[in-house]
ROSEZA-464026 format. One record per residue (C-alpha): residue number from 0; x, y, z. Coordinates in steps of 0.25 Angstrom, whole numbers, plus 5000, padded with zeros to 4 digits. Layout:
<atoms>
i:px:py:pz
NUM:X:Y:Z
...
</atoms>
This chain:
<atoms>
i:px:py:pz
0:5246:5126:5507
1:5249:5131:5494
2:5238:5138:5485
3:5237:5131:5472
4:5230:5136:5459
5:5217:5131:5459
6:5216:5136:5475
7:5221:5150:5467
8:5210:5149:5457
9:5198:5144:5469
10:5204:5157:5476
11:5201:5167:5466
12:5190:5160:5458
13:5181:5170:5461
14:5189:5181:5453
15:5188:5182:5437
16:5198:5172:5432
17:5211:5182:5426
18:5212:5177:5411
19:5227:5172:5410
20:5235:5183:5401
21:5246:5174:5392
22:5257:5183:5384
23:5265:5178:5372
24:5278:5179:5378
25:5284:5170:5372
26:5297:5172:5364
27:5304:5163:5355
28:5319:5162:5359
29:5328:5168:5349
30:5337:5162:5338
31:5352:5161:5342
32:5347:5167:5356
33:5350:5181:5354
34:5340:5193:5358
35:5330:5197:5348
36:5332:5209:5342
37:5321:5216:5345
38:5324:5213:5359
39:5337:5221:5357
40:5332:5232:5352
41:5321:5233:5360
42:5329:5234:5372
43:5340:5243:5366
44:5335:5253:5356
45:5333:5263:5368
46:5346:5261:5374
47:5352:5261:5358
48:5346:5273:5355
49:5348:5280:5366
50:5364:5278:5367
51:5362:5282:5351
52:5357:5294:5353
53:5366:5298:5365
54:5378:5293:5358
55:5373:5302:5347
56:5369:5313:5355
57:5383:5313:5363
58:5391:5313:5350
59:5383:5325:5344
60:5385:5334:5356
61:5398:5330:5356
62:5403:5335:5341
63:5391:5346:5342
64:5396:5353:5355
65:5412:5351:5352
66:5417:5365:5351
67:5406:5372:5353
68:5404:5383:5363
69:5394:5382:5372
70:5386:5394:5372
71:5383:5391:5359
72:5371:5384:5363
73:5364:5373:5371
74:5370:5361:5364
75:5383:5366:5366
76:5382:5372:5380
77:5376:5359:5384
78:5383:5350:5377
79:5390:5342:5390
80:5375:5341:5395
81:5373:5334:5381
82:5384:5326:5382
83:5380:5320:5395
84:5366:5318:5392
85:5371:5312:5379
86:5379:5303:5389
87:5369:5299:5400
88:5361:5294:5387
89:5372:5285:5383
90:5374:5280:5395
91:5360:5275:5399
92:5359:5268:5385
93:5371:5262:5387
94:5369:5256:5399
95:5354:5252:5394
96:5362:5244:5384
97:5372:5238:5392
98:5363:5235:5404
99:5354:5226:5392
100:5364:5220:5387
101:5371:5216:5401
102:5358:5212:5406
103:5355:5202:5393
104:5370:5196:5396
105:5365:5193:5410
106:5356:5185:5406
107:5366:5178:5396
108:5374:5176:5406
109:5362:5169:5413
110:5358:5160:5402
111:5371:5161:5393
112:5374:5145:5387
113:5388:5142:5391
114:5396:5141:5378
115:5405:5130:5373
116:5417:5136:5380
117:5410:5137:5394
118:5408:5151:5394
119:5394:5158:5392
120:5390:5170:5382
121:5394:5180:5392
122:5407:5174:5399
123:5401:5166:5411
124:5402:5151:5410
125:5389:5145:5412
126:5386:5135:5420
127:5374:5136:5431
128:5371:5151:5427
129:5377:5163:5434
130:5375:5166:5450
131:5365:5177:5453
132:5376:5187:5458
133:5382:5188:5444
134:5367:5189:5437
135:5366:5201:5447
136:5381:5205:5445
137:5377:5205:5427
138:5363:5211:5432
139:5371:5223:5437
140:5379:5224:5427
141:5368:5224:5417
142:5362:5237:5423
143:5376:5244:5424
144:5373:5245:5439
145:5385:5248:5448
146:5380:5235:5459
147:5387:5225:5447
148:5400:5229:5455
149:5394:5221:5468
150:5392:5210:5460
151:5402:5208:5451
152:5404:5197:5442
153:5415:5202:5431
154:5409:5193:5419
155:5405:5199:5406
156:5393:5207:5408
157:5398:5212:5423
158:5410:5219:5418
159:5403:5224:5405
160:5392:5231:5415
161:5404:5237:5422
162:5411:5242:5411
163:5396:5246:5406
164:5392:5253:5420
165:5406:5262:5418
166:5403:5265:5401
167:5389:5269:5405
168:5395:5278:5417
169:5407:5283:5409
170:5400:5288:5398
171:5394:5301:5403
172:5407:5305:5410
173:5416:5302:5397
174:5406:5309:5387
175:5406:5322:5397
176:5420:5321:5398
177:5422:5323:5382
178:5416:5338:5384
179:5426:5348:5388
180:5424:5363:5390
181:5435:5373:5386
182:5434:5388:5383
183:5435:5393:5368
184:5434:5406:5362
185:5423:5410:5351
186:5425:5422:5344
187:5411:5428:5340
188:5411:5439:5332
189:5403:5452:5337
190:5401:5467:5332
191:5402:5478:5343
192:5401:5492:5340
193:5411:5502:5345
194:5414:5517:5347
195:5424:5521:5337
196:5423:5537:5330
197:5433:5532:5319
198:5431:5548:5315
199:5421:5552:5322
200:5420:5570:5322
201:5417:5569:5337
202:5431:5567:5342
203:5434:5580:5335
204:5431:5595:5337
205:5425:5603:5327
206:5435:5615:5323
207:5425:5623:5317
208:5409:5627:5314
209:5410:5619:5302
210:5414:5608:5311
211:5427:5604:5306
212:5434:5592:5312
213:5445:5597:5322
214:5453:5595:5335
215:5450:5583:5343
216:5442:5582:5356
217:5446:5577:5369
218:5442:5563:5368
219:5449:5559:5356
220:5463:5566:5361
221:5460:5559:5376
222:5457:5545:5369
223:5472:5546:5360
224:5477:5549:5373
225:5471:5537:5379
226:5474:5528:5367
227:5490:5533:5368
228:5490:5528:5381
229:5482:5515:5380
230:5490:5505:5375
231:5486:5494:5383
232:5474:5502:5389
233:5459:5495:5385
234:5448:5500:5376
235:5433:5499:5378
236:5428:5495:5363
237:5413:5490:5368
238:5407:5486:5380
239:5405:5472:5375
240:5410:5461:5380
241:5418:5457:5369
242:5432:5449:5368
243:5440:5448:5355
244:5447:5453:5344
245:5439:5465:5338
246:5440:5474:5325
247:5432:5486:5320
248:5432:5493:5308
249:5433:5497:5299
250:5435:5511:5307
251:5441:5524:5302
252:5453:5529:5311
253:5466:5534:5312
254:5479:5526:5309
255:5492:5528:5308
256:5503:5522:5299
257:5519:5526:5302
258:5533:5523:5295
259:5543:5519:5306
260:5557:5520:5307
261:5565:5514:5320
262:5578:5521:5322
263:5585:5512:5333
264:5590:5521:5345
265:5591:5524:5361
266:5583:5533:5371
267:5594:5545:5369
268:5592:5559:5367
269:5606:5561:5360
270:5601:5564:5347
271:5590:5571:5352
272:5578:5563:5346
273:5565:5564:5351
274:5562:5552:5359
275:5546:5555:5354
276:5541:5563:5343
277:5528:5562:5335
278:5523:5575:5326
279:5513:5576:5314
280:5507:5582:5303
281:5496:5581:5294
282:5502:5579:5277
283:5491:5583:5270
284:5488:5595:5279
285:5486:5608:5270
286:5500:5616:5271
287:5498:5630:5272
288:5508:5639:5265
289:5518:5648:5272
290:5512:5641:5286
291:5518:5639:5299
292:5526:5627:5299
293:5518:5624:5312
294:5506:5624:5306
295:5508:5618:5294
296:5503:5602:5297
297:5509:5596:5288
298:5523:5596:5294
299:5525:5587:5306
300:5525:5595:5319
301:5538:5600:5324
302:5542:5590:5336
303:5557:5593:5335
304:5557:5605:5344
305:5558:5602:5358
306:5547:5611:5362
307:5538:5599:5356
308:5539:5594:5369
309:5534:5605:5378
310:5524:5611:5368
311:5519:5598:5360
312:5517:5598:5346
313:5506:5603:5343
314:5493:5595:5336
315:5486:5600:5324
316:5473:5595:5316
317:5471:5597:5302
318:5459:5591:5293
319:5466:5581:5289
320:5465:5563:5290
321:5481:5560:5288
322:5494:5564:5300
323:5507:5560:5299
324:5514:5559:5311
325:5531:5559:5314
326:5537:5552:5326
327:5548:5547:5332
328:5549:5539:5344
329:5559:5532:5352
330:5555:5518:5355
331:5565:5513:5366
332:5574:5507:5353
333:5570:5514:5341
334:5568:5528:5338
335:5554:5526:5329
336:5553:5537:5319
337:5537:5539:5312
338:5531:5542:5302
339:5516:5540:5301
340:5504:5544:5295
341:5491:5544:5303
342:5477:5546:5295
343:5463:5540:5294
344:5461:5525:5291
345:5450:5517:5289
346:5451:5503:5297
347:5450:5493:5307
348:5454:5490:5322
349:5454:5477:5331
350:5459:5474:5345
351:5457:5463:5354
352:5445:5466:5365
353:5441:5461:5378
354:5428:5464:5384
355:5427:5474:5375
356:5439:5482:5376
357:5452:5482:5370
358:5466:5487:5370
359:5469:5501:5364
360:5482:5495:5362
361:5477:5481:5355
362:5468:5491:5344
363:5475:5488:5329
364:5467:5497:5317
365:5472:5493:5303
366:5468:5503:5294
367:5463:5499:5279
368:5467:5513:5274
369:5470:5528:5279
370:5457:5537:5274
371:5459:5551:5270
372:5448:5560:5276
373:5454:5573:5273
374:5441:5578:5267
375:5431:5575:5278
376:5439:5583:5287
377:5440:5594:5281
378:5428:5599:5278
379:5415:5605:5287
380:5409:5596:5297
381:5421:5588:5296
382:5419:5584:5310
383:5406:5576:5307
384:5413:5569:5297
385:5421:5556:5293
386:5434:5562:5298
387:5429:5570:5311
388:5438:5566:5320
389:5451:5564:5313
390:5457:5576:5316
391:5454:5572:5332
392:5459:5560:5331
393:5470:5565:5325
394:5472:5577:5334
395:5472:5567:5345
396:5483:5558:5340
397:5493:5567:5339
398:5491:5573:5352
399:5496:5560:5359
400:5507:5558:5347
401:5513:5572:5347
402:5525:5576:5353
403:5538:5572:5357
404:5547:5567:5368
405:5561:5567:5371
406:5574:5563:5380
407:5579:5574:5387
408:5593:5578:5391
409:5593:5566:5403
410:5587:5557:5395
411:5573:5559:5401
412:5560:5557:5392
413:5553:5571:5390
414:5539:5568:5382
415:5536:5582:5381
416:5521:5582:5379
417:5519:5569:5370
418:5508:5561:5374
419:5512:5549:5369
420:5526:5550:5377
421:5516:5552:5387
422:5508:5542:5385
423:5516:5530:5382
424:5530:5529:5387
425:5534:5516:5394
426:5543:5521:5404
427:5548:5534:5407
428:5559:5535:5419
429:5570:5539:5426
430:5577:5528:5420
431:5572:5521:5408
432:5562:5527:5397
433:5554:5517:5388
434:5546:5524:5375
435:5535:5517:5369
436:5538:5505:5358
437:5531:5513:5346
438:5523:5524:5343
439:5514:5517:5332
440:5506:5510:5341
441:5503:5521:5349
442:5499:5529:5337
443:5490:5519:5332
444:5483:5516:5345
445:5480:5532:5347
446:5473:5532:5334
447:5466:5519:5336
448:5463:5519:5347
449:5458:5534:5351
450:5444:5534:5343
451:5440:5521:5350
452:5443:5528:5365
453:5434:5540:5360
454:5421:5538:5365
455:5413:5548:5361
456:5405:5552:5347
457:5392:5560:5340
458:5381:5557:5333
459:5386:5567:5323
460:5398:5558:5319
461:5398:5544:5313
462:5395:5533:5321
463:5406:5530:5332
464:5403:5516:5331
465:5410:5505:5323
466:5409:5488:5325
467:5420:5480:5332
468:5419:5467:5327
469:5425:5458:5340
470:5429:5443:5337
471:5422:5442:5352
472:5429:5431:5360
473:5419:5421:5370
474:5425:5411:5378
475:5417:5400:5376
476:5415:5385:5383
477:5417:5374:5372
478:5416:5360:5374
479:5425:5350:5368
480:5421:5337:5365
481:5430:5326:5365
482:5424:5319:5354
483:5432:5306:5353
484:5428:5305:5368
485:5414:5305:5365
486:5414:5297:5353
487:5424:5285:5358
488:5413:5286:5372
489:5401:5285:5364
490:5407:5274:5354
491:5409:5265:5365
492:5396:5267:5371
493:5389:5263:5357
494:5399:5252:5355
495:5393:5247:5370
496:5380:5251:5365
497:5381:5243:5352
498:5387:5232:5359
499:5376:5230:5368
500:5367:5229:5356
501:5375:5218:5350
502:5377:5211:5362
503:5361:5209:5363
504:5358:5207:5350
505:5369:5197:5346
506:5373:5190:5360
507:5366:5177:5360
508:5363:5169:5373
509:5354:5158:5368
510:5346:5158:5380
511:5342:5172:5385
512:5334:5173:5371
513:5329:5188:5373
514:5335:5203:5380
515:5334:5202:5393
516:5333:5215:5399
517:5335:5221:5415
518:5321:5222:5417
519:5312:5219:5428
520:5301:5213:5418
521:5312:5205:5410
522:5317:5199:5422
523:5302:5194:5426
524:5303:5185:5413
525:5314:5176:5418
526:5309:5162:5423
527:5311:5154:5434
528:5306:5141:5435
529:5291:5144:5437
530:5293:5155:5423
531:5295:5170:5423
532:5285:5179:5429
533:5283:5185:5416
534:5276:5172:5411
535:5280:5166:5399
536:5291:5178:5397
537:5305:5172:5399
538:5309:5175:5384
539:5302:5187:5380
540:5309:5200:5378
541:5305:5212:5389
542:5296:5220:5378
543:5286:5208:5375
544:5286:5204:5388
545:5282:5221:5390
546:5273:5220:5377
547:5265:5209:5379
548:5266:5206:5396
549:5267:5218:5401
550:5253:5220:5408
551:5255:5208:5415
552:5254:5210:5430
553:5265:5203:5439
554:5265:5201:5456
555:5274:5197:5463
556:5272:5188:5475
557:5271:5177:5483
558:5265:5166:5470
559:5268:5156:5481
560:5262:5154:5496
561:5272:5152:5507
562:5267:5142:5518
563:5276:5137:5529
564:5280:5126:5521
565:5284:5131:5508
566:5289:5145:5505
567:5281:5154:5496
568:5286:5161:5481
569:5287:5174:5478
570:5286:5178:5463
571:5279:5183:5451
572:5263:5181:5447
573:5257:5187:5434
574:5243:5187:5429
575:5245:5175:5419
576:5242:5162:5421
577:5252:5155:5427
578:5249:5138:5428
579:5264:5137:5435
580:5264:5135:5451
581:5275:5136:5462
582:5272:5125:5474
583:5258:5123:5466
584:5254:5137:5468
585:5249:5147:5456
586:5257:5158:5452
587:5247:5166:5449
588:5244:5168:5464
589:5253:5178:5468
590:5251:5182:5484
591:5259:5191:5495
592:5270:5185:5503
593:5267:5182:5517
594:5277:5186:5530
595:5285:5176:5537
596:5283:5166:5523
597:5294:5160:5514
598:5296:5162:5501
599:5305:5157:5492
600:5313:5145:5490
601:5310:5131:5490
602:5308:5121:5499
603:5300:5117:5512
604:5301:5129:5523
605:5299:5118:5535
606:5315:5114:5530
607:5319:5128:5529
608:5313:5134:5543
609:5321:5120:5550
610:5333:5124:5545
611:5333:5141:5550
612:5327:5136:5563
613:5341:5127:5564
614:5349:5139:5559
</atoms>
């Protein structure tokens, strides 16, 4: 027999009476229909803001980190990383708005008035509600949940979750995708210091007690030796690892400039030119009277004598900063014919340098001016002096240069004792015979090159030191942003965005009355016939209900008995009051169900039990 109320209350009389707890829910349907406001922006401010700041936050990494090499620092290095998170940012507020909006067009699509042409607000003609598989199918769709493809439905707010399931999935991917990486080359500009004498007194001897500057020393006449031969050979400037065009200076050094005549010609001997002379002297030597002709240095050296080429011409020193040099040299077309002058100069010298090493071949000095040093070097202690170690560089110039070479009567090469011959022929047969292209350039990388390959110095000297400025190449990792990718991406995401906003505000259903959200709480306010389980709640938005309800204490359970009879009721019971009875029982009693009963439905069981017993 079914309890009734006052059997409840003569059941429990002997516990305190529970004072009834009433809650103004009550809510005043809106003008027009449409969601208040406040309801809006209740529900959408932390969505909106967040797909504000990440739309903001994308856009700034973007044209911040465009360009910008990565080891800069951890903005730029990270800037992928920040893009992503950016990205997942957006996508989450997205999908919050979309899945409100969807979810409020459900329930339009529930309670939607049919219009005057047939068809509802949202597209669905409306006659007797929709089925339950399309309310689950739009449910799905409002929560971007991939299950909407096992029920599909293909109305309105179906297709606008599966276009907004793959917006929400394509984001990430097509922001990341904006980033490219490619390799550039920064040009940072370092100073190095590096080992150059200029004049140092160390590559020189002294001649006397009063230590005149003299003759030079082995090491400078090995290193013209190994600069005559060094064209394409490497030169260690500093053991840092350094890449790019470098320059140093300015540097006092030895350089040489010549007047060239080119007399066209052949490899022949049958006018007796010399296929290679080179001679010297020095012009403002001190010319002895009634001297020696071989003595006195102001005339070139004889190199017309054939015993030139057995005996060598010999190299003579003399305290002075200037030589002028003669030379003839048969190039393979032209017969070149010199006229240079080799002195002190102040300038300054580049070359190309990888890993900190360079060509001997690839150094280029441009002077600013030839310098006289005359009167440093002759004079006592000329050899701790500015001009010290002229005369050794000088010595050991023309010892590489000196000499002569020529064809003999079977057309043979016979380079005497030059060591430039020597040194850089190209090919030198049987059957072919192949000169060098020029001598200038061989003259210039022996004086340039030969301090720089002298690795050696005293304290008594100046400093051996000077500054290599190096236009220091790094590669680097820049990422390249395709900006109109990211801004076209994020403009449709806030046009989606701002849409979903107008769509809740505007969109008027004249029955739903309020923002109905996917929540558990919200969908205790829907009523059946015997009222929603939130009591009194049916039109009241999800934060009053929270605000002023939401102590309240639900069960759920069996609120009516099942007897063999009549099958019991499963449902909802709070702690209010609640005058309204199913089959005559009080909801407010609220109980387990038992094994074996029936729940649910309506009808009698005897009925129900004939009819299985004849299946």
């Amino acid at each position: 027999m079914a309890r009734t109320q006052s059997s409840y209350f003569q059941k429990h009389g002997n516990k305190k009476a529970r004072t009834p707890k009433f809650h103004s829910l009550f809510t005043r349907f809106p003008d027009g229909g449409r969601i208040p406001f406040k309801q809006v922006a209740s529900a959408t401010w932390i969505s909106t803001t967040a797909l504000l700041i990440g739309i903001g936050f994308v856009i700034a990494v973007a044209f911040s980190a465009d360009g910008r090499p990565t080891k800069s620092n951890t903005w730029y290095e990270y800037a992928p990383t920040f893009i992503a998170l950016g990205a997942v940012l957006i996508r989450g507020a997205l999908a919050g708005l979309l899945g409100i909006a969807l979810y409020q067009n459900l329930w339009q699509n529930i309670a939607a008035p049919v219009l005057d042409n047939g068809e509802s607000l949202l597209g669905t003609k409306k006659q007797d509600g929709i089925p339950l598989k399309r309310i689950e199918s739009l449910h799905l769709a409002s929560r971007l949940a991939v299950g909407m493809f096992g029920y599909p439905s293909f109305k309105a707010g179906w297709m606008i979750g599966v276009l907004g399931l793959a917006v929400t999935s394509a984001v990430q991917p097509v922001l990341q995708s904006a980033i490219t990486v490619r390799s550039e080359i920064e040009i940072v500009q370092t100073g190095i210091a590096i080992y150059h004498p200029q004049f140092n007194g160390s590559l020189a001897q002294s001649d006397s007690a009063v230590m005149l500057a003299g003759a030079a020393t082995t090491i400078p006449r090995r290193s013209a030796i190994a600069a005559l031969m060094g064209e394409h050979s490497s030169l260690r400037y500093t053991d840092a690892n350094v890449i790019g065009f470098a320059n140093f200076g300015p540097v006092r050094y030895l350089d040489v400039a010549c007047k060239m005549e080119a007399i066209p010609g052949k490899e022949t001997n049958e006018y007796g030119w010399d296929v290679y002379n080179f001679t010297y002297r020095y012009p403002d030597a001190e010319k002895l009277p009634d001297s020696d002709p071989k003595y006195d240095l102001t005339q070139f050296r004889d190199v017309s004598n054939v015993l030139v080429l057995y005996e060598g011409v010999d190299v003579q020193t003399a305290l002075k900063s200037k030589i002028e040099v003669q030379a003839f040299m048969f190039n393979n077309t032209h017969y070149l014919k010199h006229l240079c002058t080799a002195q002190t100069a102040v300038g300054s010298c580049n070359t190309r340098i990888e890993g900190g090493t360079g060509s001997m071949g690839g150094l280029t000095c441009v002077k600013d001016r030839f310098i006289n040093l005359d009167s440093y070097m002759d004079k006592d202690l000329s050899f701790y002096g500015p001009a010290g170690g002229v005369m050794a560089l000088f010595a050991s110039f023309l010892e590489v240069f000196v000499g002569k070479a020529v064809l003999d009567i079977h057309g043979k090469l016979n380079f005497g004792r030059s060591l430039f011959m020597l040194g850089t022929m190209v090919v030198d047969t049987d059957t072919a015979l192949v000169m060098p292209a020029d001598l200038l350039s061989h003259m210039q990388r022996v004086l340039w090159v030969t301090p720089l390959l002298e690795k050696t110095g005293s304290p008594e000297q100046a400093a051996l030191n000077v500054t290599m400025s190096v236009s220091d190449e790094h590669n680097v990792i820049v990422y390249q942003v395709n900006k109109p990718r990211v801004i076209s991406t994020v403009a449709v995401v806030f046009l989606i965005g701002l849409g979903c906003l107008v769509y809740l505000s505007l969109w008027s259903s004249r029955v739903c009355g309020r923002l109905v959200r996917d929540s558990l709480v919200h969908s205790l306010t829907v009523a059946g016939p015997n009222g929603p389980a939130i009591h009194g709640a049916c039109l009241a938005s999800l934060e009053e209900i929270l605000h002023k309800a939401g102590d309240e204490k639900l069960k759920f359970g069996t609120i009516l008995e099942a007897t063999d009879s009549l099958s019991g009721h499963l449902g909802f019971a709070g702690e209010h009051y609640l005058p309204a009875t199913f089959h005559g029982t009080s909801m407010m009693s609220i109980g387990k169900p038992v094994p074996g009963r029936w729940y649910g439905g309506i009808g009698d069981l005897r009925n129900r039990k004939s009819n299985e017993s004849r299946i």
